[in-house]
C-alpha positions as CSV (number, residue, x, y, z in Angstrom):
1,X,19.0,127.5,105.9
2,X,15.4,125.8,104.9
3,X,14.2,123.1,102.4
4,X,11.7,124.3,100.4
5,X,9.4,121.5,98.5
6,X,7.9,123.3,95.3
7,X,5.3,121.9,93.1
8,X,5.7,123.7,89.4
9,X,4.9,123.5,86.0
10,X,6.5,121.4,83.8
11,X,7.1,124.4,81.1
12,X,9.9,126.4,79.2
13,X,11.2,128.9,82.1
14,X,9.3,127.9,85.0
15,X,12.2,126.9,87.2
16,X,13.7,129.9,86.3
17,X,10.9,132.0,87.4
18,X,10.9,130.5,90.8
19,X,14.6,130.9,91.1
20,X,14.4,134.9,89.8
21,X,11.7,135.3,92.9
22,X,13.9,133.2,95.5
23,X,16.8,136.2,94.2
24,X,14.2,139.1,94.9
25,X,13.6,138.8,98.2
26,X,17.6,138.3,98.6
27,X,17.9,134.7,99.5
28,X,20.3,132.5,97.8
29,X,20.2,129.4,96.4
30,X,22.3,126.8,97.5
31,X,21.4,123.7,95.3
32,X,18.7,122.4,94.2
33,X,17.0,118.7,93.3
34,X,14.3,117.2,91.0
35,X,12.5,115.0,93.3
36,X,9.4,114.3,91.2
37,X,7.3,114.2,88.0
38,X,3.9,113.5,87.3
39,X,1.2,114.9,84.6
40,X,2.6,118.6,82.9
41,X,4.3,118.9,86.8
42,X,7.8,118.3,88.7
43,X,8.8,118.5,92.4
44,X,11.8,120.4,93.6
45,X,13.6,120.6,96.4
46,X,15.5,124.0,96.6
47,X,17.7,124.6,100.0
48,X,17.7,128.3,100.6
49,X,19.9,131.2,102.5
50,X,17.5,133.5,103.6
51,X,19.3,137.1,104.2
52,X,19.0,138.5,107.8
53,X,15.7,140.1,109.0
54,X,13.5,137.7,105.9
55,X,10.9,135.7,107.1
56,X,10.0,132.1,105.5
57,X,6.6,133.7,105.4
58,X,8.2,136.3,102.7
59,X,10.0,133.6,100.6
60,X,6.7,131.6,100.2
61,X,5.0,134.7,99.2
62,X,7.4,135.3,96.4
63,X,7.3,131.7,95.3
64,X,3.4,132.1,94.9
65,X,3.7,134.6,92.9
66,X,5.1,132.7,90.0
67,X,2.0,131.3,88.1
68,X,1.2,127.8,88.4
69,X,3.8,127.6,91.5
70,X,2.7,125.5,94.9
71,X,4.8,125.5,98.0
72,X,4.6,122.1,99.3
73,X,6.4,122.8,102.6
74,X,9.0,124.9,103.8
75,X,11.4,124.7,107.2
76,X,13.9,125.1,108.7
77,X,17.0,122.3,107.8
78,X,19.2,120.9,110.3
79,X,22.3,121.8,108.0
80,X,23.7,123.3,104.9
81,X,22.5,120.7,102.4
82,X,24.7,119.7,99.4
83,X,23.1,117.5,96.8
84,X,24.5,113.8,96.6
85,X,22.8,111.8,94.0
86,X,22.1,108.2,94.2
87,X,24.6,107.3,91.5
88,X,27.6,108.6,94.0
89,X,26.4,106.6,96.9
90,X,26.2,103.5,94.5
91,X,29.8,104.6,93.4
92,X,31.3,104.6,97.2
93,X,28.9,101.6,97.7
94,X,30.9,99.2,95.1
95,X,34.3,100.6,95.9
96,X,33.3,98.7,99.6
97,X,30.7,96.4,99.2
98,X,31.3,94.9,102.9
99,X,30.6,98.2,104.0
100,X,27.7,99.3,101.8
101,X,24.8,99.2,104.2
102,X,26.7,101.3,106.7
103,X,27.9,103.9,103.8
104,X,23.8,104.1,102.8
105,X,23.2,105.2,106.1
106,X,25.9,107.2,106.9
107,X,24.7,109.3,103.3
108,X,21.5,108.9,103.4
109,X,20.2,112.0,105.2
110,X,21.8,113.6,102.3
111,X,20.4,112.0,99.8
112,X,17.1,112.1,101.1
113,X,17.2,115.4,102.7
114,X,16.1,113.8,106.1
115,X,16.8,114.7,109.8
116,X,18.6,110.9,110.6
117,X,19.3,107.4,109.4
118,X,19.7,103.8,111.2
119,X,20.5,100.8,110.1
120,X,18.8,98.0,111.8
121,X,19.6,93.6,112.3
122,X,16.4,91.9,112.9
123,X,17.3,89.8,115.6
124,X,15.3,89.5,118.6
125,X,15.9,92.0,120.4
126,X,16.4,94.2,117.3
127,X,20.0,95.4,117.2
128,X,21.7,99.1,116.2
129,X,24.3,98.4,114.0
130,X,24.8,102.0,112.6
131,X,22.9,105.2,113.5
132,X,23.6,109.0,112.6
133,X,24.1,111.9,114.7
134,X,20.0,112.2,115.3
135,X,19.1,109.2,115.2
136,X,16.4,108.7,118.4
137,X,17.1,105.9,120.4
138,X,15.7,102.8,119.1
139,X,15.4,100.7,122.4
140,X,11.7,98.9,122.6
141,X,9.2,101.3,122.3
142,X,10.9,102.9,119.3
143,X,11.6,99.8,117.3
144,X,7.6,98.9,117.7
145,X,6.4,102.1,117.0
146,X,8.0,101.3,113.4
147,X,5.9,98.0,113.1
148,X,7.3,95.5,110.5
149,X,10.5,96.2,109.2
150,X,10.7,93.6,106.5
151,X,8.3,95.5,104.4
152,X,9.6,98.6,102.3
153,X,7.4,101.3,103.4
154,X,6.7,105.3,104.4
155,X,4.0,106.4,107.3
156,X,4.2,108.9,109.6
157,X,4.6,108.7,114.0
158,X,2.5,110.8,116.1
159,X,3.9,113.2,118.7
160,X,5.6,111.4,121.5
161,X,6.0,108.2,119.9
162,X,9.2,107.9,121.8
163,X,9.5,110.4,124.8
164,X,10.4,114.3,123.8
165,X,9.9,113.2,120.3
166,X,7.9,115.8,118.0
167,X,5.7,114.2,114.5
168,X,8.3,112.0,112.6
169,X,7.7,111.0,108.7
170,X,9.6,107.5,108.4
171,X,11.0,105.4,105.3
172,X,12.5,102.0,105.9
173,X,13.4,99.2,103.5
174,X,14.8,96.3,104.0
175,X,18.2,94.9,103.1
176,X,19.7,91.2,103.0
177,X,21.2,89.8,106.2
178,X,18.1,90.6,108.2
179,X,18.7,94.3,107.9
180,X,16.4,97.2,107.5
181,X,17.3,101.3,106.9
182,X,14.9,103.9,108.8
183,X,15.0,107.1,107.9
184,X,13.4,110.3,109.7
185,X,12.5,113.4,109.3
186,X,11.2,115.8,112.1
187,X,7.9,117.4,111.1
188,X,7.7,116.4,107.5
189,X,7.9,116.7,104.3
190,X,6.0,113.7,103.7
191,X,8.1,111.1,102.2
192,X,6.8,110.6,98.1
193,X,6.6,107.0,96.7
194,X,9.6,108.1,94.4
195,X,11.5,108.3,96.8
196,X,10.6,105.2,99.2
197,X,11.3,103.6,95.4
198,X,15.1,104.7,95.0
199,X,15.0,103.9,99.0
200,X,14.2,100.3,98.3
201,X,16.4,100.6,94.7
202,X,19.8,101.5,97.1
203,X,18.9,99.1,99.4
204,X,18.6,95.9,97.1
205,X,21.9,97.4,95.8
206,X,23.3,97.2,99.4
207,X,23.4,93.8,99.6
């Protein structure tokens, strides 16, 4: 399975197009999510089934093939993807609003199509209170490397920011209680400011 971040025009057909040359090479199409707008342009995520013996090399050929397409990135994905939007997590959210910082976590690699999630208390030492399969180990070195965590905010950690630990693109926002979400991915893509902004939007709903 791999994500595949395309940039393409914002015109009758275009997605279409994209998904006809996804189909010629053989790969299949599990779902698919708008992550993006900006001037005559949207960003989608597409997570793709690539047929035995088909290189990701192929399936970005046949993307750029498609007038006016741009592959933003493509790799592999930890697992099958299905798309959760933000309006179910706010759904499961206020059916338990005790537990709606730990249900953000536990959905937002999902919804984000990230490698991990955490869910932080700023005390002193800083505390775990939820953490995802993952999730690195968020001891002292790790919980500095991420710098202030009362600021809503996405950056990127160099190789061997913690031990064994490849590039990591980070998102964290704060929620109340003295509580902040982190979210990872390994290698990239880059977090947009769209969605750091639904990041901070699900937090403040969070409580």
């Amino acid at each position: 399975m791999f994500l595949l971040r395309v940039q393409l025009p914002e015109s009758p057909g275009a997605l279409g197009r994209v998904a006809g040359a996804v189909g010629l090479i053989g790969a299949n199409i599990h779902s698919l999510e708008i992550i993006d707008h900006g001037p005559g342009y949207a960003i989608d995520d597409f997570m793709v089934e690539l047929p035995a013996g088909v290189l990701p090399d192929t399936l970005v050929s046949a993307c750029q093939e498609v007038p006016g397409v741009r592959i933003l990135w493509v790799s592999r994905h930890h697992s099958d993807w299905s798309v959760e939007s933000d309006i179910s997590v706010l759904n499961r959210m206020s059916e338990a609003p005790a537990q709606a910082g730990q249900i953000l976590t536990q959905e937002a690699p999902v919804v984000f199509h990230s490698t991990w999630a955490a869910l932080l208390l700023r005390t002193n030492p800083v505390k775990v209170l939820q953490a995802t399969d993952l999730a690195p180990d968020f001891a002292a070195d790790g919980v500095a490397a991420l710098g202030d965590l009362t600021q809503a905010r996405a950056f990127e950690l160099p190789a061997e920011w913690l031990p064994q630990w490849g590039e990591t693109l980070i998102a964290l926002a704060p929620l109340s209680g003295r509580r902040t979400i982190v979210i990872g991915r390994q290698g990239g893509p880059a977090y947009l400011n769209s969605e750091l902004t639904r990041l901070q939007h699900l937090a403040a709903l969070a409580g």
